[in-house]
N, C-alpha and C positions, 0 to 999 in steps of 0.2 A: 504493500500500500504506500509506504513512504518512498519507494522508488519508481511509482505511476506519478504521486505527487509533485516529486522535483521532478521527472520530466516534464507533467504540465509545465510548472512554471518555467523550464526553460525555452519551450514554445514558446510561450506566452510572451516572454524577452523577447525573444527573436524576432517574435513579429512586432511585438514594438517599435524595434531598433531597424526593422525595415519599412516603415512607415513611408519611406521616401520615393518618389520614381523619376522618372526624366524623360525628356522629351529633346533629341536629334535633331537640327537642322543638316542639311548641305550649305555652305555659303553661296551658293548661285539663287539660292532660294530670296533673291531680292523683291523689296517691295519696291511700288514702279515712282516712289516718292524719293528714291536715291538720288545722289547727285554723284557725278564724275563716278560713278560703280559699275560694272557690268560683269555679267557672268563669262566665266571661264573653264568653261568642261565643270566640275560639280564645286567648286570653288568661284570664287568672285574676288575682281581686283580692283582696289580702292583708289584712286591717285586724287590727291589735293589738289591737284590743277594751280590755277592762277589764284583760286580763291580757297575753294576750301572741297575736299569731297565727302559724301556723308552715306554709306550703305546703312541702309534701315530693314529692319525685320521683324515679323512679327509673330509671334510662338503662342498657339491655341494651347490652353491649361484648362484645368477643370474649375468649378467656381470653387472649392473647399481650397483650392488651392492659398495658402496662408501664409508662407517662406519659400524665397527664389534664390539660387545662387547659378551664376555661371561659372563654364570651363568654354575654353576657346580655343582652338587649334587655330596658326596665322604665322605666315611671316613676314618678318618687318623686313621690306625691301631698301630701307634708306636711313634704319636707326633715329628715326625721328618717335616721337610721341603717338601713340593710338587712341582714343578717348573714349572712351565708353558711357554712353545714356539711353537712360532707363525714361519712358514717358509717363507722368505723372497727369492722372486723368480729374484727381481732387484740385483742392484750393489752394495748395501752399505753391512757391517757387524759391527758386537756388534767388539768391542776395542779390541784387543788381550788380555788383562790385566782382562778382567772380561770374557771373550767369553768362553763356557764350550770347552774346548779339548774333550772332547769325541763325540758330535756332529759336524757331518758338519756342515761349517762356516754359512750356507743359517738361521740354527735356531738361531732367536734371542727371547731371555728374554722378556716376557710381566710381570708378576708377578710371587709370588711365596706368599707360605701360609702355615702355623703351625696351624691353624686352622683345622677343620672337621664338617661334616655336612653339610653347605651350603656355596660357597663363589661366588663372581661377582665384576668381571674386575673393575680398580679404577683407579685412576693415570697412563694414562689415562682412563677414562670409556672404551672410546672407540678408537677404531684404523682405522683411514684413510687408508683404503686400497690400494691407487697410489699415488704415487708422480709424479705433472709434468715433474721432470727431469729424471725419470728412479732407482731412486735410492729404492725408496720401491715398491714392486705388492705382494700383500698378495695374491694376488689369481689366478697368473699364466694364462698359455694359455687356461686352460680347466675350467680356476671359480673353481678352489678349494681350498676351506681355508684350512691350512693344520695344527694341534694340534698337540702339543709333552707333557705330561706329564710324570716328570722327579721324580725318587726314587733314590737318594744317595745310594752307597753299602755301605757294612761293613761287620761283623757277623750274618750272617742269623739268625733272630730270637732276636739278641741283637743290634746291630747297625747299623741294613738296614734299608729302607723305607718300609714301607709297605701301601700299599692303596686300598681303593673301590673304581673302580671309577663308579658311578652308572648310571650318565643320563648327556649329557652333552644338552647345550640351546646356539644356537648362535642367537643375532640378530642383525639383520642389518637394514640399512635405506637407501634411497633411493635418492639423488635429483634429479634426476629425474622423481618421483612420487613424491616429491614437487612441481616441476616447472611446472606439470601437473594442479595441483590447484590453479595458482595462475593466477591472474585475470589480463589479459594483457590492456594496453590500448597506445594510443599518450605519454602516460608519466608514461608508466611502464613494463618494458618489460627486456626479459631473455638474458646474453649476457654469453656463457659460464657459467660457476659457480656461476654463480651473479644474483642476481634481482638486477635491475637497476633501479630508480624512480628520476622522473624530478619534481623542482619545478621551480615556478617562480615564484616573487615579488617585488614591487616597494615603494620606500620610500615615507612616511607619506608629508615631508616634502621637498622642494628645496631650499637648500638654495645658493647662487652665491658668495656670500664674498668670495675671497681666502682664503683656508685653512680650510675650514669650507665642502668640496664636500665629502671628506669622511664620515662624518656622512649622508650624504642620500645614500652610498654606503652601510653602515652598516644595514642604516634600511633597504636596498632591499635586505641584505644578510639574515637576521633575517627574513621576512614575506618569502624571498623564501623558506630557510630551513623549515619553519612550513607547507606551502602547500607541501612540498617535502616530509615530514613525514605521513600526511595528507594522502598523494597519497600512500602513502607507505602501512597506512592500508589498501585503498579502495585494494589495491592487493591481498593480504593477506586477504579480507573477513572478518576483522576482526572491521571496521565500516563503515560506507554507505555513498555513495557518498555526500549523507545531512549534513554529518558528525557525531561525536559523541567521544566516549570516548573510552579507551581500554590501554591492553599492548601490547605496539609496539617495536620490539627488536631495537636494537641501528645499526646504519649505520656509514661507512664511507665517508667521500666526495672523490666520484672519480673528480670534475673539477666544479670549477665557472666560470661564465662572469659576465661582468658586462658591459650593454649595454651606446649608445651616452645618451641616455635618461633615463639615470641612474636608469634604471631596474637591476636585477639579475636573473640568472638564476644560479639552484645550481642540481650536478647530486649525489644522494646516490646510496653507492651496498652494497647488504649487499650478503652475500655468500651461498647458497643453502645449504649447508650444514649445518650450523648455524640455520635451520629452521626447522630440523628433531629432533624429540621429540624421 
């Protein structure tokens, strides 16, 4: 029985930890709003011309779609700079003081690279597709991530951009296909964004002196937080109701009690998002 259990839970992980999936471009796969790009057998070459050149692309995702990062296959044919922009379909914009003039305001800056041959999204890896206020939707009303790769102009051939750009990789994660695996129960359950998990625990010791009640307040704070972590893994699949050992990500306190009979009760969430690998 205890060796059916931990394989559950190690399923269980596993499909956590593959929560994520991706989606393939070729770089000839342009959209017809590029400038100075054109396809070249299953790749596409950028050059900056006199002004500036801008391959654009656009990558269908699903709507639970919630974190994006890229990987880029390309190479830099003139060691100049590559620019990378993401289209922000909400309310905010890049600063006027750094925001490229030559694109509409909607593209903002993800990175940029002097590098060729392979690169992939960093600081941050990845990019939160919504914000609850409206101010970011990377992916608009139709689930489209939207890519601008940017070539500086100059002297065609001496101080333009030039680039391959070969194969582009988006992937994204899910929580939704998180919160799908995670093992609900009385004291652990999905609220929005969050997995939510309840402990509760009672101090070792009662002591009545005045001045002296908070210390069995602490100890019920302390045994709750440990069943509350506890519960945390049996959600997460990650060890068995019996108990045991593991790495369990870190939670916040959404709210304590502390009862007449100086129990505690202690609620962690930790954010769905934060769970995708």
């Amino acid at each position: 029985m205890k060796k059916t259990a931990s394989f559950l839970a190690a399923l269980l992980a596993s499909a956590i930890l593959a929560s994520a999936a991706e989606v393939t471009i070729d770089g000839s796969r342009l959209e017809a709003s590029s400038r100075n790009a054109k396809a070249a057998g299953q790749s596409a070459r950028l050059t900056g011309s006199f002004t500036y050149g801008a391959a654009e692309y656009s990558v269908p995702l699903p709507p639970s779609a919630d974190r994006v990062k890229m990987e880029l296959s390309f190479d830099n044919q003139s060691g100049k700079w590559l620019k990378m922009y993401v289209y922000n379909y909400g309310t905010v914009y890049d600063d006027p003081s750094y925001r490229n003039q030559k694109l509409a305001p909607n593209w903002r800056l993800w990175q940029a690279t002097n590098g060729t041959g392979s690169w992939t999204s960093k600081n941050p890896e990845y990019l939160y597709t919504t914000s609850s206020d409206g101010r970011l939707d990377y992916l608009g009303p139709d689930n489209q991530l939207r890519i601008l790769f940017y070539a500086d102009g100059g002297v065609p051939y001496l101080g333009d951009g030039r680039f391959l750009i070969k194969q582009i990789k988006i992937i994204y994660s899910s929580s939704e296909a998180v919160a799908s695996q995670v093992i609900t129960s009385p004291d652990a359950w999905i609220e929005g964004d969050y997995l939510l998990v309840r402990g509760r625990g009672r101090g070792k010791t009662k002591i009545d002196m005045p001045g002296f009640e908070s210390m069995t307040k602490s100890q019920a704070l302390r045994a709750a937080r440990v069943t509350a972590y506890k519960n945390l893994g049996i959600a997460l699949g990650r060890i068995s109701p019996q108990g045991g050992t593991a790495n369990i990500p870190g939670a916040r306190v959404r709210s304590t009690r502390i009862f007449d009979d100086y129990s505690a009760e202690i609620i962690l969430e930790v954010p769905l998002a934060s769970l995708q690998k």
